[in-house]
Backbone bond lengths (Angstrom), bond angles and torsions (degrees), N, CA, C in turn:
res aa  C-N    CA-C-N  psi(-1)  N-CA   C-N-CA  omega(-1)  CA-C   N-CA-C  phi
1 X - - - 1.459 - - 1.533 109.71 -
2 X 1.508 122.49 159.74 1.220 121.29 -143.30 1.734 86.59 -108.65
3 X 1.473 114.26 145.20 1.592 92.26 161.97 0.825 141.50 -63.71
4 X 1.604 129.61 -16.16 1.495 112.35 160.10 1.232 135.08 -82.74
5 X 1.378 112.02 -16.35 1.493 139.78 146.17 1.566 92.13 -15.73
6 X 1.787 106.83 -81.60 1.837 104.33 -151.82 1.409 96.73 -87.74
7 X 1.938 142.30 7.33 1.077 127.72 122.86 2.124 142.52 -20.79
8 X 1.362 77.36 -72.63 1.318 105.17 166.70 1.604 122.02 -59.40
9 X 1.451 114.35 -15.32 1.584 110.81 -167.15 1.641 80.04 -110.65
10 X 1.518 137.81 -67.65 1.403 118.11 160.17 1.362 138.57 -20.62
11 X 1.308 104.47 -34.19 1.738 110.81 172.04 1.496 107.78 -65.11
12 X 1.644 113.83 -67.67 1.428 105.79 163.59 1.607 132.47 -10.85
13 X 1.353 89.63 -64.88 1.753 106.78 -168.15 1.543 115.52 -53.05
14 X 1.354 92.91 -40.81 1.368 105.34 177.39 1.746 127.82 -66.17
15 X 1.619 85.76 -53.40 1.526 103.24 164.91 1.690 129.04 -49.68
16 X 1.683 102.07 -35.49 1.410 104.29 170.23 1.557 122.55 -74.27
17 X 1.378 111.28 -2.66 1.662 126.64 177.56 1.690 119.14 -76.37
18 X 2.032 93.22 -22.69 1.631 92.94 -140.64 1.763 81.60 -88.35
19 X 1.623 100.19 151.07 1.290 108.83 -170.67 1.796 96.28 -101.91
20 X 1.663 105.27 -175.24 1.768 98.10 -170.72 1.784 73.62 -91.92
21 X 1.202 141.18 -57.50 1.120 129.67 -149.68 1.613 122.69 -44.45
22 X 1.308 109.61 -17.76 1.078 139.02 176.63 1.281 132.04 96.88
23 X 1.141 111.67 12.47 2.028 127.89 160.89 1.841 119.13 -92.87
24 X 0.950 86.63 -169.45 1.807 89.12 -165.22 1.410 95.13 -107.66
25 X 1.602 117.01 -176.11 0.804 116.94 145.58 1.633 123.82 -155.12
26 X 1.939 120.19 173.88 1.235 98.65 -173.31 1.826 113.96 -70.77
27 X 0.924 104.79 11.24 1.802 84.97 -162.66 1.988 84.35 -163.47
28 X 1.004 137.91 168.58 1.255 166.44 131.04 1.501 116.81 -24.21
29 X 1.318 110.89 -16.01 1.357 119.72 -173.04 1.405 126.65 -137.34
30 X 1.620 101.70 -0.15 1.233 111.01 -156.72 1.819 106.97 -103.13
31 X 0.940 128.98 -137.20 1.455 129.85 -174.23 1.332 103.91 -126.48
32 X 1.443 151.81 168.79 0.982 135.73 -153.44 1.866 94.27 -122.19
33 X 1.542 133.61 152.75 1.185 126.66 -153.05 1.236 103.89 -171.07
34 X 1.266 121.59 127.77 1.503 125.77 -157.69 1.908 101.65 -76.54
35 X 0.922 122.51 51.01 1.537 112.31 175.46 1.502 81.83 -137.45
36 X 1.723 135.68 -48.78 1.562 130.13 172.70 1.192 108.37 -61.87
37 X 1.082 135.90 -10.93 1.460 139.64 168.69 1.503 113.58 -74.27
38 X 1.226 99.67 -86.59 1.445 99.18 174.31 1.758 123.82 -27.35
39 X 1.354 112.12 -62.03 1.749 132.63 167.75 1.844 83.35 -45.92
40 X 1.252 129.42 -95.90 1.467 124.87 -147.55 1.347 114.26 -47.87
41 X 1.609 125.17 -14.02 1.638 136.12 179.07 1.380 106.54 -83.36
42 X 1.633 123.55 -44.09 1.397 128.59 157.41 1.248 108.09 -68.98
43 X 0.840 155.09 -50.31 1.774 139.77 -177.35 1.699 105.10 -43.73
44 X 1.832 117.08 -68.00 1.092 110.26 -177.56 1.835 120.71 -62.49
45 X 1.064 115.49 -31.61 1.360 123.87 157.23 1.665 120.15 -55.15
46 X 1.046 120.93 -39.01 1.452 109.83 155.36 1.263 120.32 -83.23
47 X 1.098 135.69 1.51 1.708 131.22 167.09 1.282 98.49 -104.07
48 X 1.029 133.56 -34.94 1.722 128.99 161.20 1.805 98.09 107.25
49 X 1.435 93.65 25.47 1.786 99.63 150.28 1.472 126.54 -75.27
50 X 1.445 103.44 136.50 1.765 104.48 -178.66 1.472 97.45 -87.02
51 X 1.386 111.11 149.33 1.316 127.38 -169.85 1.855 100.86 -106.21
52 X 1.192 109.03 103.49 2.041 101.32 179.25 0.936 112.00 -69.55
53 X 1.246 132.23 -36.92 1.791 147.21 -140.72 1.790 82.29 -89.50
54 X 1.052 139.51 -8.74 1.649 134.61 -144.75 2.028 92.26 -73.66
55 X 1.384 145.72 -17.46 1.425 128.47 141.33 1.437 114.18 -56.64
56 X 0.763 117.25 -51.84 1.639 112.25 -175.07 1.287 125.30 -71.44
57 X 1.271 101.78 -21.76 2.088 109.12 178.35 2.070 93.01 -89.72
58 X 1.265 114.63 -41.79 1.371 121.55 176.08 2.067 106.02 -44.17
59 X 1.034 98.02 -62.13 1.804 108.40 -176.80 1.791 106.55 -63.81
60 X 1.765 103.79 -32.24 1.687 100.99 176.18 1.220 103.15 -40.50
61 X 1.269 99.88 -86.21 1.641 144.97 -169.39 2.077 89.15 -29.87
62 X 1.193 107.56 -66.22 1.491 105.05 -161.33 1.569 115.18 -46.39
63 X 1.271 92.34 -46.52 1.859 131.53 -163.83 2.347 95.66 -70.01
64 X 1.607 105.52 -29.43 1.450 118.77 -153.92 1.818 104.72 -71.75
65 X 1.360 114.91 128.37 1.419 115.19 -162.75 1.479 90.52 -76.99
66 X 1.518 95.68 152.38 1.780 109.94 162.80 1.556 103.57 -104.61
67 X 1.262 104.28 135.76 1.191 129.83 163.21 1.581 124.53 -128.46
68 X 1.042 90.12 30.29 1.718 106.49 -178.17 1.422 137.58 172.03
69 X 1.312 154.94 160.63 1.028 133.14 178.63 1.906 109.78 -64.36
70 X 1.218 95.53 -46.17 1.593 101.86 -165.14 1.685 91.87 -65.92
71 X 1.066 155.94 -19.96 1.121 154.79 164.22 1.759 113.69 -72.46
72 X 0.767 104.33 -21.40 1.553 116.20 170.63 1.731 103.78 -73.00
73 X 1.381 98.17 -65.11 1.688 108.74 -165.81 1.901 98.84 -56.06
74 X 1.142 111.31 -65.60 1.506 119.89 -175.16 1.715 94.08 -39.65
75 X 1.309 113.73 -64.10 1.722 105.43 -176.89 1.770 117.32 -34.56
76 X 1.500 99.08 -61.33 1.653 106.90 -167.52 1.389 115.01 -69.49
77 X 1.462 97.83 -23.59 1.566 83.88 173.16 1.481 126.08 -115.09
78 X 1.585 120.11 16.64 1.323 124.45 119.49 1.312 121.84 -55.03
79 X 1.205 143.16 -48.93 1.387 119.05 176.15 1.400 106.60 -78.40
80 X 0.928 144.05 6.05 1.319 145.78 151.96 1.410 121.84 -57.40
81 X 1.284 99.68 -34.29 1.867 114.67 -170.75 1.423 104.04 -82.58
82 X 1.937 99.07 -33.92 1.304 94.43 -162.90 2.105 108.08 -79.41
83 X 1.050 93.37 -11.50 1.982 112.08 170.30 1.700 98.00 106.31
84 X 1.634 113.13 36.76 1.221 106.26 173.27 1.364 119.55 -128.73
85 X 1.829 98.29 80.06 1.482 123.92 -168.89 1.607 103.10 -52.92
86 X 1.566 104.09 -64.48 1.354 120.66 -168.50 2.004 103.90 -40.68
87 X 1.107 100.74 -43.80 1.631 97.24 -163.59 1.786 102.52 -75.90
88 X 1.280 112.30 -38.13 1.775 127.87 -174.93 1.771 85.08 -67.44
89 X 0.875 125.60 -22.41 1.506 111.71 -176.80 1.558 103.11 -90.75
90 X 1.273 127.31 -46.47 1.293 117.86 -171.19 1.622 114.95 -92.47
91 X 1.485 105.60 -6.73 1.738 112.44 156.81 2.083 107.41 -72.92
92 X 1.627 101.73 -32.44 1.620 82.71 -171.94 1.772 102.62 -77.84
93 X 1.460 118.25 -40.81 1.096 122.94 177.30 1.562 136.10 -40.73
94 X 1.576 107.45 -37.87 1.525 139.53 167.35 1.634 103.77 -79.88
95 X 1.530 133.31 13.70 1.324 144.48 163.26 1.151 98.35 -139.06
96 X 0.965 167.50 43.24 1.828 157.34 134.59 1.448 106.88 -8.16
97 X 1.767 115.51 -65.03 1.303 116.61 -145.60 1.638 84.88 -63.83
98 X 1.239 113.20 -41.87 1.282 114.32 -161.37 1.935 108.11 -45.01
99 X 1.187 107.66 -60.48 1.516 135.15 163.55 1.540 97.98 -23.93
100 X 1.184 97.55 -76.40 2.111 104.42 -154.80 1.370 96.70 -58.18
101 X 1.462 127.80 -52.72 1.074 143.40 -149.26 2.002 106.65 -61.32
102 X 1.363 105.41 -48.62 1.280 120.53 168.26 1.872 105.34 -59.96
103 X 1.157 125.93 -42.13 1.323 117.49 -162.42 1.465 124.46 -56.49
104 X 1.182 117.33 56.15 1.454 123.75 -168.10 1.428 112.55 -135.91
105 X 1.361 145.26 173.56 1.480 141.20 -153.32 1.730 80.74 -169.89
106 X 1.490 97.67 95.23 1.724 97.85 152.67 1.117 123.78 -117.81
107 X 1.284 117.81 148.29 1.543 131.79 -168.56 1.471 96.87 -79.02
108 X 1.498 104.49 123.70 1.787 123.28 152.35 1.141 129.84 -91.13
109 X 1.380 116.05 169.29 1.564 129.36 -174.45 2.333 108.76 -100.70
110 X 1.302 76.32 -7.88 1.991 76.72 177.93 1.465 94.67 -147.99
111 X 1.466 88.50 161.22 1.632 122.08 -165.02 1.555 106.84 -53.28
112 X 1.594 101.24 -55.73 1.479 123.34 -179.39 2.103 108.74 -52.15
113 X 1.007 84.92 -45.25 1.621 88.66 177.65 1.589 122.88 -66.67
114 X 1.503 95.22 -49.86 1.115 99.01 161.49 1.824 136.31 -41.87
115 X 1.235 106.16 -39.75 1.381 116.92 -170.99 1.579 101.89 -98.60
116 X 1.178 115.77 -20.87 1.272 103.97 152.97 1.380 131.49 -62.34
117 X 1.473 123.44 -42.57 1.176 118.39 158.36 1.721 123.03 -63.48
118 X 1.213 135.29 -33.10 1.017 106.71 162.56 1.372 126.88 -55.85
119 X 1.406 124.30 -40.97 1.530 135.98 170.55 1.613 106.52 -22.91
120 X 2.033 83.29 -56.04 2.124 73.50 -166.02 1.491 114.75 -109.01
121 X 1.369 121.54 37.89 1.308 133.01 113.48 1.375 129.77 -61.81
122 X 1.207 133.58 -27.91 1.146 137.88 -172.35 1.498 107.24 -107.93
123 X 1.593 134.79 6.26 1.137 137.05 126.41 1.690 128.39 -76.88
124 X 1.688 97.75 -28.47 1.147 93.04 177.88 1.883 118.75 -63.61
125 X 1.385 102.65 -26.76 1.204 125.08 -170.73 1.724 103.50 -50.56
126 X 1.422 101.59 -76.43 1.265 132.31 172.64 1.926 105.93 -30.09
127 X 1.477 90.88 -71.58 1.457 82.94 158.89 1.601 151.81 -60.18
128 X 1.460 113.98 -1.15 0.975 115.43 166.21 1.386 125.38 -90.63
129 X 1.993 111.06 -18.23 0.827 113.82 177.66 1.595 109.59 -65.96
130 X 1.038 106.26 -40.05 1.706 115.59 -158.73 1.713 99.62 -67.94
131 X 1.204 121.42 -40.12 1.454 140.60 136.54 1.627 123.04 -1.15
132 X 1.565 86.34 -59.37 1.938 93.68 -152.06 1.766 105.18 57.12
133 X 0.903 118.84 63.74 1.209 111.69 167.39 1.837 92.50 -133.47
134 X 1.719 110.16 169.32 1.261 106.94 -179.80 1.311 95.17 -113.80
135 X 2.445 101.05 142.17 1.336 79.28 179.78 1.436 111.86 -109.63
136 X 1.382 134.25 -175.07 1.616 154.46 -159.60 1.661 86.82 -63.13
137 X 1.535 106.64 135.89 1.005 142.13 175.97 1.715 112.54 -68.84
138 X 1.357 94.18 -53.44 1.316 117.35 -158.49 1.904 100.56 -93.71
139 X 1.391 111.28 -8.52 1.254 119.76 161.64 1.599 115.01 -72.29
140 X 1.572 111.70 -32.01 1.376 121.76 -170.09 1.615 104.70 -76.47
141 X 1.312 112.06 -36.58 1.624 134.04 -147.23 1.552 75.54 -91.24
142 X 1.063 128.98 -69.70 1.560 109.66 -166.66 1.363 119.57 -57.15
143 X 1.217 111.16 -40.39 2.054 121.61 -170.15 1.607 104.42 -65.04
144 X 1.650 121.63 -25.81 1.491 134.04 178.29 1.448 106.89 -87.04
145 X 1.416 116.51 -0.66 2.102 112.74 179.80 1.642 74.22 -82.92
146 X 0.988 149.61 -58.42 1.202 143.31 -124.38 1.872 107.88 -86.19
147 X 1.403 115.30 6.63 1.271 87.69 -174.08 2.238 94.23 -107.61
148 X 1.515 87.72 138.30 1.386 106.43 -161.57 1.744 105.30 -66.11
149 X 1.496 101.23 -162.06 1.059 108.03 -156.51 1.867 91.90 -93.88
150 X 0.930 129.94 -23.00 1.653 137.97 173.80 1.527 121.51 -75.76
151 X 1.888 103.65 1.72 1.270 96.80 -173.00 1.078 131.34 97.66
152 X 1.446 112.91 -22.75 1.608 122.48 -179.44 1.480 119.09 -96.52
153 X 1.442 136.40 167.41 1.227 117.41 -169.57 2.185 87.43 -119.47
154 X 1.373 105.69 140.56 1.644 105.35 170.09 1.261 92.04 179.37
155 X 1.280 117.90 -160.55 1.191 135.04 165.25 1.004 107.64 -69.07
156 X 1.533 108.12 163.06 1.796 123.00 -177.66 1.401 122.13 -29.75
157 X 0.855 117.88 113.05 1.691 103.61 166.50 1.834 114.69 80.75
158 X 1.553 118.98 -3.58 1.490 109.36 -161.04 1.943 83.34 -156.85
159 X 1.414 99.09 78.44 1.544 94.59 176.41 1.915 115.61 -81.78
160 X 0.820 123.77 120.54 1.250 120.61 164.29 2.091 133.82 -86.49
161 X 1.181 99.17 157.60 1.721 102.52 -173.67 1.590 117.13 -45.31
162 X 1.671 87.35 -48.95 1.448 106.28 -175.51 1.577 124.04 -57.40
163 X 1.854 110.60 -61.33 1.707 128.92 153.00 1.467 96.30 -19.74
164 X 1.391 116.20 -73.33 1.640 117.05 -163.38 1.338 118.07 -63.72
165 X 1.422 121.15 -42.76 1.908 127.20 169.08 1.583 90.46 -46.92
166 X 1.257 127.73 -55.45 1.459 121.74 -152.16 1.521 118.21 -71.01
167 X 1.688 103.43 -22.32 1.415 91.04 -162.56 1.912 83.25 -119.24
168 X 1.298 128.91 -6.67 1.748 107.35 161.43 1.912 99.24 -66.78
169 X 1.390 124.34 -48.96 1.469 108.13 -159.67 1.632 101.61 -84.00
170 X 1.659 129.05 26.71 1.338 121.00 165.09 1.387 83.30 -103.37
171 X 1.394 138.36 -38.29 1.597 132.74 -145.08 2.055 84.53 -93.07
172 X 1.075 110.37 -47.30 1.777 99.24 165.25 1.769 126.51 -41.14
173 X 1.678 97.52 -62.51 1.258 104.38 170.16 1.515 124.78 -45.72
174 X 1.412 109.24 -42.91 1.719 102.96 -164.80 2.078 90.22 -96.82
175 X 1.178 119.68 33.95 1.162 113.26 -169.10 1.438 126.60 35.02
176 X 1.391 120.29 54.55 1.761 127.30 178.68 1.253 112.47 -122.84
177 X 1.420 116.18 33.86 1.710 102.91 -148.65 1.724 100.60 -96.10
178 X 1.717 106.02 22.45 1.156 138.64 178.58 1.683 106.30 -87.87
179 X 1.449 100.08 -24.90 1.955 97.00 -179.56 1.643 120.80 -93.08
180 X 1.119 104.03 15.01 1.422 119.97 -169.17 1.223 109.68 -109.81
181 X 1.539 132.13 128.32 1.269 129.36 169.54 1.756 112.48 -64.00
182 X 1.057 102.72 82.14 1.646 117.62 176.91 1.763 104.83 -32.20
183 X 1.543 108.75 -71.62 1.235 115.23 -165.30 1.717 107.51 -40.99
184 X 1.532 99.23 -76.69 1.685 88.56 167.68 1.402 135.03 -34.54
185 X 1.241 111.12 -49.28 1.786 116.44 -166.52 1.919 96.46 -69.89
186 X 1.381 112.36 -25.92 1.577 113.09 171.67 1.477 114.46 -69.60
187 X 1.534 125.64 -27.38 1.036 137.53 -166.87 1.307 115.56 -92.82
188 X 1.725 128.38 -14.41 0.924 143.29 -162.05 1.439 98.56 -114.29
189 X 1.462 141.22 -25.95 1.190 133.68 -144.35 1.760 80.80 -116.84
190 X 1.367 132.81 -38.48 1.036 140.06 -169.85 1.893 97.27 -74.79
191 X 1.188 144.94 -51.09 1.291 143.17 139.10 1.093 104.01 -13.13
192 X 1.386 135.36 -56.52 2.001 122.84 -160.41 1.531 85.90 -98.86
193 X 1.467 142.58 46.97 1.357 134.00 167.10 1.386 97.90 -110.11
194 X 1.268 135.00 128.72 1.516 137.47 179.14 1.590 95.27 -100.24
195 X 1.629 114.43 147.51 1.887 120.36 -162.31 1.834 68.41 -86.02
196 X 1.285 130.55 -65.80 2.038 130.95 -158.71 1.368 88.27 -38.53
197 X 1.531 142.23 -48.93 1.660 130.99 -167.61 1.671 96.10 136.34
198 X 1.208 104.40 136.21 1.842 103.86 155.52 1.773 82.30 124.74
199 X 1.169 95.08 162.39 2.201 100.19 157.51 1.740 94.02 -143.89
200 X 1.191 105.52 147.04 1.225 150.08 -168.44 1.341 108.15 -92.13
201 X 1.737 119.69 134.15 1.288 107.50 169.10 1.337 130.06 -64.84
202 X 1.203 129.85 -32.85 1.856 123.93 171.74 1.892 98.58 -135.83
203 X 1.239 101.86 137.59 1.404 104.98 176.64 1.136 144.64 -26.04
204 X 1.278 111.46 -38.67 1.944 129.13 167.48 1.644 95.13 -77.67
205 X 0.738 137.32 -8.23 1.922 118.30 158.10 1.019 119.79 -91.05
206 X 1.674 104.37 161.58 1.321 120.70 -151.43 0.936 89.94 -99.07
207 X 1.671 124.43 -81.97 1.350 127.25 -150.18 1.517 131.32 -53.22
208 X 1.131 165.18 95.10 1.332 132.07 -152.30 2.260 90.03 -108.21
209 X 1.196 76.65 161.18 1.897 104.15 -167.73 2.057 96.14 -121.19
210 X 1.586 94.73 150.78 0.769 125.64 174.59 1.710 123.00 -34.81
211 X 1.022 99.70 -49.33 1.864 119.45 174.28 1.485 113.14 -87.14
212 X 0.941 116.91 -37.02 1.500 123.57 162.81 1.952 112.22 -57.25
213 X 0.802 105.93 -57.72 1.799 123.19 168.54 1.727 96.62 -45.73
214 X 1.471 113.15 -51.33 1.773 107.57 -149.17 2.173 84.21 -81.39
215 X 1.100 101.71 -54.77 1.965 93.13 170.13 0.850 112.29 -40.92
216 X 1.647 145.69 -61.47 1.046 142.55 -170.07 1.820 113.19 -56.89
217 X 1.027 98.58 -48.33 1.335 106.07 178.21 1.725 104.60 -67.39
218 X 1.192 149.29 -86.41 0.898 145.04 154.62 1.274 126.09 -13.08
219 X 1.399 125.85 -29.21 1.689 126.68 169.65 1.847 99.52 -58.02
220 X 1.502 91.64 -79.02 1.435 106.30 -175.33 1.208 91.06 -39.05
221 X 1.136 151.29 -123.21 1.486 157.85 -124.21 1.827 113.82 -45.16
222 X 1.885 112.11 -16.82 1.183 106.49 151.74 1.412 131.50 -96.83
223 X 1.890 105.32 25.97 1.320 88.88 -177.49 1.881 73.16 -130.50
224 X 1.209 114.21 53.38 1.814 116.81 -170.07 1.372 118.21 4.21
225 X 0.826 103.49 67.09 2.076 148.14 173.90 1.948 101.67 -119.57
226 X 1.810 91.95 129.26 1.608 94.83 149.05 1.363 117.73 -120.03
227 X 1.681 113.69 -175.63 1.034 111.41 -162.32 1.889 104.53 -85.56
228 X 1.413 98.71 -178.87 1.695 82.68 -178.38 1.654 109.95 -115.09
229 X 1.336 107.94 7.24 1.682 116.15 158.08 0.818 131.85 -150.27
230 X 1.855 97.97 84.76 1.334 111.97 -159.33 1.857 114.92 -63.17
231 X 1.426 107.45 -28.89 1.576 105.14 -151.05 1.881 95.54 -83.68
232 X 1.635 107.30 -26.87 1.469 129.57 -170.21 1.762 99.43 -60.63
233 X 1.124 103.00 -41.76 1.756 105.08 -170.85 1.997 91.90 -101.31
234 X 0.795 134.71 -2.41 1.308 136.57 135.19 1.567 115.83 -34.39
235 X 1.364 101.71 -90.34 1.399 109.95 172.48 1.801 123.50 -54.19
236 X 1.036 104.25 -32.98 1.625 117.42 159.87 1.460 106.08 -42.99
237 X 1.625 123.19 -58.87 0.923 120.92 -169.38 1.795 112.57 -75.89
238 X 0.762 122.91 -49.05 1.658 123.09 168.68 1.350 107.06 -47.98
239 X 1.345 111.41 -51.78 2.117 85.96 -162.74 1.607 99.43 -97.61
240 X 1.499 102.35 48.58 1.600 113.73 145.84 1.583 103.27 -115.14
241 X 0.959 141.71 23.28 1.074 142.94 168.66 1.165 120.20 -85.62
242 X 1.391 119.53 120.10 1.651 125.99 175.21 1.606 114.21 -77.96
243 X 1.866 110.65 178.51 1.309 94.22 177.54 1.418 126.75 -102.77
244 X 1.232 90.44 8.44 1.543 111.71 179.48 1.868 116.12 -90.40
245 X 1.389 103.50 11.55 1.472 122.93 179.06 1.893 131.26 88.00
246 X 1.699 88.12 -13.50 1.670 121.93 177.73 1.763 90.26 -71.36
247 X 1.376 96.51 174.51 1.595 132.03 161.50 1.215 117.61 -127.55
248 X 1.392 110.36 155.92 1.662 118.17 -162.44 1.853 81.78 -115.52
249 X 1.184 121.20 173.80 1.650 148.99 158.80 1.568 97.34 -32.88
250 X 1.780 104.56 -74.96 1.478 116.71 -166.10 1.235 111.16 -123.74
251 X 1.461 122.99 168.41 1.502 132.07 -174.92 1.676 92.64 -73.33
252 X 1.263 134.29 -16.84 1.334 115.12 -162.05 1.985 105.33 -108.79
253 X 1.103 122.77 27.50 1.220 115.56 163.76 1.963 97.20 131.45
254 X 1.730 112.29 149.40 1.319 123.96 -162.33 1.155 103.70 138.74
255 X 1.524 108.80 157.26 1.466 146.03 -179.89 1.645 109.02 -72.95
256 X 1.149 107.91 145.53 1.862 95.86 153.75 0.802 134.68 -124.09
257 X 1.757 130.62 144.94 1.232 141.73 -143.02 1.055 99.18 -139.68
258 X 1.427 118.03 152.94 1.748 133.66 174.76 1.608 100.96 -77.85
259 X 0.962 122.42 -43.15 1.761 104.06 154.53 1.405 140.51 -47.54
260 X 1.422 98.79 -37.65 1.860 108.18 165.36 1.453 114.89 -53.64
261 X 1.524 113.34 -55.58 1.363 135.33 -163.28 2.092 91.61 -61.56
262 X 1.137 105.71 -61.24 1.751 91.19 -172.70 1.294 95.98 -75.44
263 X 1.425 146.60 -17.40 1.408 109.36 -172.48 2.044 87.66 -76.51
264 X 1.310 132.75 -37.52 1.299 140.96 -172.62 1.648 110.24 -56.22
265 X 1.491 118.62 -57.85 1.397 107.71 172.60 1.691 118.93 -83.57
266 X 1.313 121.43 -1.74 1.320 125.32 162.99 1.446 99.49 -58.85
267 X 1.539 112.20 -62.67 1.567 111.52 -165.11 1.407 114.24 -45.04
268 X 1.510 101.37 -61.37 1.339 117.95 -176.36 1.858 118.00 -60.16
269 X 0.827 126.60 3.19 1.562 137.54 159.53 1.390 114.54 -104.36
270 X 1.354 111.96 -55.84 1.461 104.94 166.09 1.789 122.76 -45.24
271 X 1.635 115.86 -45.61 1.289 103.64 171.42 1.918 123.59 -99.93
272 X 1.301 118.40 32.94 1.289 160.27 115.03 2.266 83.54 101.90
273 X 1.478 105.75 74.68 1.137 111.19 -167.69 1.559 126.88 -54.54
274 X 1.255 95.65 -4.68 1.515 125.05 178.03 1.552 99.94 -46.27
275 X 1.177 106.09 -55.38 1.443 107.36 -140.86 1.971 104.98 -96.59
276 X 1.399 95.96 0.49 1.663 106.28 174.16 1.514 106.73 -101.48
277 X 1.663 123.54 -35.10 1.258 128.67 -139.26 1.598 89.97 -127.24
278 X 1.243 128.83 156.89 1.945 143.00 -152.90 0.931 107.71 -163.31
């Protein structure tokens, strides 16, 4: 298939999401929700589609209730994408408590938890920028005990891809990416790189998934590192492609989701697919 071919079938996918109210949504059927928003503004922004509706998704987004932190972050930084700093600043500002309240790093008992909290440090991050507010010191100092002895950042003893994507692009964001044992965290992320294409959440696995690939890719590139097969995770990324214009997890079977699709055309722009694909 041609690249503009699976351009054009992504555009669709997306397009069948977009609601009149002017938000996205996850599915064709569903209600429209500032996290499919945000993902469907980066999808067409990485295929280098112009977005028309961009007043009306601008007033969604402004007008769009928070009910959460992660609903906060997805808001501001859709209007962020859309180049509407001024408003993402006075939407994060008009939520503070929301902001401060999240700024904390607690230690869990599972893997999954764990990496969730790095996650929402690394929104909180984001959000403080958009903020201007300064964030907790001692939020940073704790989330940096955690990166292990292999380089990776997770819980004790069992670092994962994800833990580590989350806490190099918070230590990028707040400009510290100076407190991190670089060498390791390079050594660890390069371990979850498979030579066939894809990266893997911890080194002894096989399979690597869609989101695992877009961290990996994104780690390296915040520590200005590339990957070392580029054209292999190329093709990785295409034969996750569904026929309905979505991406599944893996080339070998899955659903598609407006999350697949940006972690999928993130990749594929980031390693500039142009120049593999005709």
């Amino acid at each position: 298939m041609k690249l503009i071919e699976i351009r054009s079938k992504i555009e669709d996918f997306v397009s069948e999401r977009y609601d009149e109210s002017g938000g996205f949504k996850m599915s064709p059927v569903d209600y429209p929700n500032s996290t499919a928003t945000y993902c469907a503004l980066a999808i067409l922004q990485n295929i280098g589609i112009d977005f028309k509706d961009k007043d009306k998704c601008v007033d969604w987004l402004v007008n769009s209730k928070i009910n959460s932190l992660y609903s906060l972050y997805f808001s501001i930084e859709g209007l962020r994408l859309l180049g509407k700093n001024e408003k993402a600043k006075e939407k994060a500002i008009q939520n503070l408590d929301t902001i401060r309240k999240g700024m904390t790093f607690l230690k869990k008992r599972k893997v999954y938890e764990f990496e969730q909290e790095f996650k929402k440090v690394y929104y909180i991050s984001e959000l403080s920028v958009a903020a201007s507010i300064v964030f907790d010191e001692k939020v940073l100092k704790e989330m940096t005990k955690h990166q292990n002895e292999d380089g990776g950042f997770g819980m004790e003893d069992h670092s994962t891809i994800t833990s580590t994507h989350y806490s190099l692009k918070t230590l990028q964001n707040l400009n510290k990416i100076d407190q991190l044992n670089r060498k390791g965290a390079l050594k660890y992320i390069r371990k979850c790189e498979k030579p066939e294409g894809g990266f893997v959440t911890r080194p002894e696995n096989i399979l690597p998934y869609i989101e695992y690939t877009y961290y990996g890719v994104d780690s390296l590139e915040a520590l200005g590192e590339s990957v070392n097969f580029h054209e292999e995770h190329l093709r990785f990324v295409i034969n996750c492609l569904n026929r309905d214009g979505g991406f599944r997890r893996t080339p070998i079977l899955g659903i598609s989701s407006i999350e697949n699709v940006y972690y999928a055309t993130s990749i594929l722009r980031k390693l500039n697919v142009e120049k593999f694909f005709y």
